[in-house]
Structures are given as structure tokens and as C-alpha cells.
C-alpha positions in Angstrom: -8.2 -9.9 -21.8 -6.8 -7.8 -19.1 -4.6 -8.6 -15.8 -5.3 -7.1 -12.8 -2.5 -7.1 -10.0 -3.2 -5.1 -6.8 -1.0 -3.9 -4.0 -2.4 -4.0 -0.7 -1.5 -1.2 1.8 -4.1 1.7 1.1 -4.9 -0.1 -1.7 -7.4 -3.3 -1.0 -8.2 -1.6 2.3 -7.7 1.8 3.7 -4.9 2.6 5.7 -6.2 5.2 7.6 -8.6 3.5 9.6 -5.9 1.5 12.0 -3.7 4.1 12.0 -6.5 6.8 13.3 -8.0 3.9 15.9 -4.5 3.9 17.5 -4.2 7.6 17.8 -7.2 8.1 19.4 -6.2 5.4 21.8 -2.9 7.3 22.9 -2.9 10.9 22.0 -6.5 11.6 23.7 -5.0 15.4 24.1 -4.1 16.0 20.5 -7.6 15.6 18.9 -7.6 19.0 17.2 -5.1 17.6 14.8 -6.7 16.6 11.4 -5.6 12.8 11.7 -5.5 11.8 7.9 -2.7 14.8 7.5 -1.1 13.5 10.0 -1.3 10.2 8.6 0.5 11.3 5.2 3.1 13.2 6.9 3.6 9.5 9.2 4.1 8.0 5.7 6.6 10.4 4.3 9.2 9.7 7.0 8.2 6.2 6.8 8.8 6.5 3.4 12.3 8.6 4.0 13.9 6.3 6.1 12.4 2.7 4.4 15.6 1.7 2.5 17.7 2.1 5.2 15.6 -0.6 7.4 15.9 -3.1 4.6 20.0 -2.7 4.3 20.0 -3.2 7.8 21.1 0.2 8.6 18.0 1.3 11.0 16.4 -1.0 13.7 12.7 -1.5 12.3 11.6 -0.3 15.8 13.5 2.7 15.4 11.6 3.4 12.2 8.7 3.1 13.9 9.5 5.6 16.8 11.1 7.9 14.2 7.5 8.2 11.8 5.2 9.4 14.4 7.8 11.2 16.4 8.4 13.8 13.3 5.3 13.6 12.0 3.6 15.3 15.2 6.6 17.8 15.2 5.5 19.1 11.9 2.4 19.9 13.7 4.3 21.4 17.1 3.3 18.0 18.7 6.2 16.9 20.8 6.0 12.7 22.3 8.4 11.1 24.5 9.8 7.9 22.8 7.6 5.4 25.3 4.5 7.4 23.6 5.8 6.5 20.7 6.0 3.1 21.0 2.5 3.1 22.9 1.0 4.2 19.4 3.3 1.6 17.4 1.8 -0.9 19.5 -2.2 0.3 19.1 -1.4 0.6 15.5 -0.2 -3.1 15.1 -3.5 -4.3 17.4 -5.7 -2.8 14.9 -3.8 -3.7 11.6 -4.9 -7.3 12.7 -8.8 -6.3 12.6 -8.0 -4.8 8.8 -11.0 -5.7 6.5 -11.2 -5.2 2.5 -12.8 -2.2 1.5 -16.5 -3.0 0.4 -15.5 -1.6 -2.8 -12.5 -3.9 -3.5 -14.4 -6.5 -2.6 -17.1 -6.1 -4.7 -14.2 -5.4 -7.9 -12.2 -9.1 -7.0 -16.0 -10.4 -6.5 -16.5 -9.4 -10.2 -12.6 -10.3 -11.3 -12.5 -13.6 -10.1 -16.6 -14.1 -12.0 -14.8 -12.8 -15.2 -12.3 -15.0 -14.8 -9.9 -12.2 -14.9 -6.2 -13.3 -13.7 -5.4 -11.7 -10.7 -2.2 -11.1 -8.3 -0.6 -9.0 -5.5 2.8 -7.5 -5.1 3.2 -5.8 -1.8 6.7 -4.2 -0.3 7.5 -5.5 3.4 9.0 -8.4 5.8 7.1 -11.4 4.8 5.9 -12.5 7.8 4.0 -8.9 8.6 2.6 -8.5 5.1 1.5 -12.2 5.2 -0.3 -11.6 8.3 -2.3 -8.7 6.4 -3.2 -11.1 4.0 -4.1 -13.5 5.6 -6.7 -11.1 7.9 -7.9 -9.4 4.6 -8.9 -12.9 3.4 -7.8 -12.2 0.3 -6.6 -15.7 -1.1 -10.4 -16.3 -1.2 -10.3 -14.1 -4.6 -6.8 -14.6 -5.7 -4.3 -17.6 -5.3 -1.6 -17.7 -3.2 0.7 -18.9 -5.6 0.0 -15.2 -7.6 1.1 -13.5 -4.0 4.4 -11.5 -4.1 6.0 -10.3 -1.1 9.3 -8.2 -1.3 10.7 -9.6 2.0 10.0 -13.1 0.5 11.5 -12.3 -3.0 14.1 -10.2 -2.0 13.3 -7.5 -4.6 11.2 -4.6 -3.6 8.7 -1.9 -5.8 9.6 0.4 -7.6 12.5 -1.9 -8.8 11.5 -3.3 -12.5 12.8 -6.9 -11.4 9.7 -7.8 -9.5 7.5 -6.5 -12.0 9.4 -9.0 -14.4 9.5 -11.4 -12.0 5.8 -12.0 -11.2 5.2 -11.9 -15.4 7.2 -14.8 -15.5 5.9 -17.0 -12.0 2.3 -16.3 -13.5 2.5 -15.9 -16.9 1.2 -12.7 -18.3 1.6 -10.0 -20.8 3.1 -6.5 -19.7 1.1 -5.0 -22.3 -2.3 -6.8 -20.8 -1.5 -6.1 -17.5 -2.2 -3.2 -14.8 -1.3 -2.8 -11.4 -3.1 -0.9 -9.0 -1.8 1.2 -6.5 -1.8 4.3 -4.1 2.1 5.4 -3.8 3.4 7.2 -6.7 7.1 6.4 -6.8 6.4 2.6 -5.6 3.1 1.3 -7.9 3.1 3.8 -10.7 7.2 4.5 -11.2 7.9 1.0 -11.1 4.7 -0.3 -13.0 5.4 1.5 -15.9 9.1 0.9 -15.8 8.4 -2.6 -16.7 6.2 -1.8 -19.7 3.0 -2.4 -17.4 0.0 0.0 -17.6 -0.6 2.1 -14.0 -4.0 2.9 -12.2 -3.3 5.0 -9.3 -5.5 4.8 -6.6 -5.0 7.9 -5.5 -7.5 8.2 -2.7 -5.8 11.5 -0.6 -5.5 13.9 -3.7 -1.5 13.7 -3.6 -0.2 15.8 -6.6 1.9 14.2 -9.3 5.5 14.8 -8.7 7.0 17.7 -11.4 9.0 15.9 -14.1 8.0 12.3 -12.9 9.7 10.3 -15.0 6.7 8.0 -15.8 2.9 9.1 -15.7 -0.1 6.8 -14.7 -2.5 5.7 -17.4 -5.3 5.8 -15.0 -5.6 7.9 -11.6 -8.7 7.7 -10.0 -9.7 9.1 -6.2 -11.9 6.1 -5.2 -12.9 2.6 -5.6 -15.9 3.6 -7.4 -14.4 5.2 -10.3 -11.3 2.4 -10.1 -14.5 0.0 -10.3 -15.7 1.5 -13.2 -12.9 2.2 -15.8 -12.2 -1.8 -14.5 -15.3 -2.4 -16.3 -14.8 -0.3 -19.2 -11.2 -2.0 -20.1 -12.8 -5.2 -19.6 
């Protein structure tokens, strides 16, 4: 029997979507720009500057200004901080209106039918990732209890610990068990540093980083072909 434990962000629905809704809300002007490369880059310096919001270091508003500012100035886009937080504030507006992807959907549809044990560990402030949760409706295919939130835990992906951790709340077998995910260092890197197997969701064609320490066991570009190795392990 197999364990199937998802993260959420551009995972169980698709990032993109909110984020592109917002900038064409407040950057009418810059529609030449190729939003999902702009959307990675935004992710990067989210990415870059992460660790220091959780120590306390950098204001999370800051972050937020910081993300979009740079990621437009790799494209010779300049923004005055009050655009900034114009798009922070679209982009939060439409992460409430975030659906599941018809394709996850239709793969926790078949889980939960299979009676397949299911769970979530997602990196964030609780409250926010709770929120998504809650709008994705997902408790309606996995329990709540089997929900793992860094900001709740106080352990965050890649670290091992909260790999182990939700092994031991849920009761499963690392050998049994694969997480899905779309960040390499975060779902794959820590995944497999607890002895779990990997799929990586890898839905924008992001190349493996050179001498990763771990590799995925599964990378797959859609929810198609996650759907149907799902099916095949099963």
C-alpha cells in the first residue's frame, strides 16, 4: 500500500493563476512581459530571502515588496514601492478565489476511493496557509488531523524533522510513502532526506540542480502523468 502526502503551493493548484490575475490588474503597461517567467523569477527572491522572514530578521511585508520589485528589474522593469504593494495586495485577493486543479482533484477523488492514506505538509505562517486550505476545500479528501503546517509546527521543509514528524502523528512507513511536490530543494531535498520516495511535480521545466545531493524518484511535468504513475504504483 502506498502513502500519498502532497504539498500545496503549485502543487494541488497552480500558482500562476493568482499571481498573473494581480499583475494584470496593476502593471496594465508591462503586458509584453511573459508573466509565468516572471513568476519564477518572483519565486527565486521569494525563495532567497524566506529564512530570513522566519528568524525575524525581515518584515514579511518587506519580503513581499522586495520579490516583485527585483523580479521586474531583471526584466528592466522599474516599480515604485506603493506599486509594489498594490500587486501584494491583488495577489492576496485572488489567492482567496484559489481552486484545486481539476487534475488533483480527480487524483484525491481516486485516493480517498482506494482508501489510500493521504496528508499535507506545506511551509508558511499558519494562519495564511490555513486560509488556502480551507478555500481549496481540501479536508473534504484528506483529514485535518493529517494537515501539517510549518508555522504551526515550528519546523519547516526541507528539514528531515517534519518529514519524521508527520510519520509519527499519522503513522506511516518512509519506505511506503511519497510526497509530492513542485520546489526542488523544499519537497524533493527534504523528502528523500528522510528515507521518503519524491515525485516532483515539476510543472515549469526547472532543471535539476548539478550535484543535488538527492534525486527524485519520480519527476513528471503535469497532473496527468503524476495521475498515471499514481496509478501504476498503486
Amino acid at each position: 500500500m502506498i502513502n500519498l502526502i502532497f504539498d500545496i503551493d503549485d502543487t494541488v493548484y497552480d500558482q500562476l493563476k493568482p499571481f498573473e490575475e494581480a499583475f494584470k490588474t496593476v502593471f496594465e503597461k508591462a503586458d509584453h512581459l511573459k508573466i509565468e517567467n516572471l513568476y519564477i523569477k518572483s519565486r527565486f527572491y521569494s525563495d532567497e530571502v524566506y529564512h530570513r522572514v522566519v528568524r525575524g530578521e525581515m518584515p514579511k511585508a518587506e519580503m513581499h515588496i522586495y520579490r516583485i520589485t527585483q523580479a521586474l528589474n531583471d526584466f528592466d522593469y522599474q516599480i515604485t514601492k506603493k506599486e509594489a504593494e498594490a500587486f501584494q495586495q491583488a495577489y492576496e485577493q485572488n489567492q482567496r478565489k484559489i481552486e484545486l486543479s481539476s487534475g488533483i482533484k480527480e487524483i484525491l477523488t481516486w485516493a480517498k476511493k482506494n482508501d489510500i492514506m493521504m496528508g499535507i505538509i506545506t511551509n508558511g505562517p499558519k494562519e495564511h496557509q490555513q486560509h488556502k486550505i480551507n478555500d481549496l476545500q481540501i479536508n473534504d479528501y484528506i483529514p485535518a488531523e493529517h494537515t501539517f503546517i510549518s508555522g504551526g509546527v515550528g519546523i519547516e521543509k526541507p528539514d528531515k524533522k517534519i518529514f519524521k514528524l508527520v510519520e509519527e502523528q499519522i503513522g506511516i512507513n518512509s519506505a511506503e510513502t511519497y510526497y509530492i511536490g513542485d520546489s526542488f530543494e523544499n519537497d524533493v531535498i527534504g523528502s528523500k532526506s528522510a528515507g521518503w520516495n519524491a515525485i516532483w511535480l515539476n510543472r515549469r521545466g526547472h532543471l535539476e540542480p548539478e550535484k543535488a545531493a538527492f534525486h527524485p524518484d519520480y519527476c513528471v511535468p503535469n497532473e496527468r502523468k503524476l495521475f498515471a504513475l499514481l496509478q501504476d504504483l498503486f
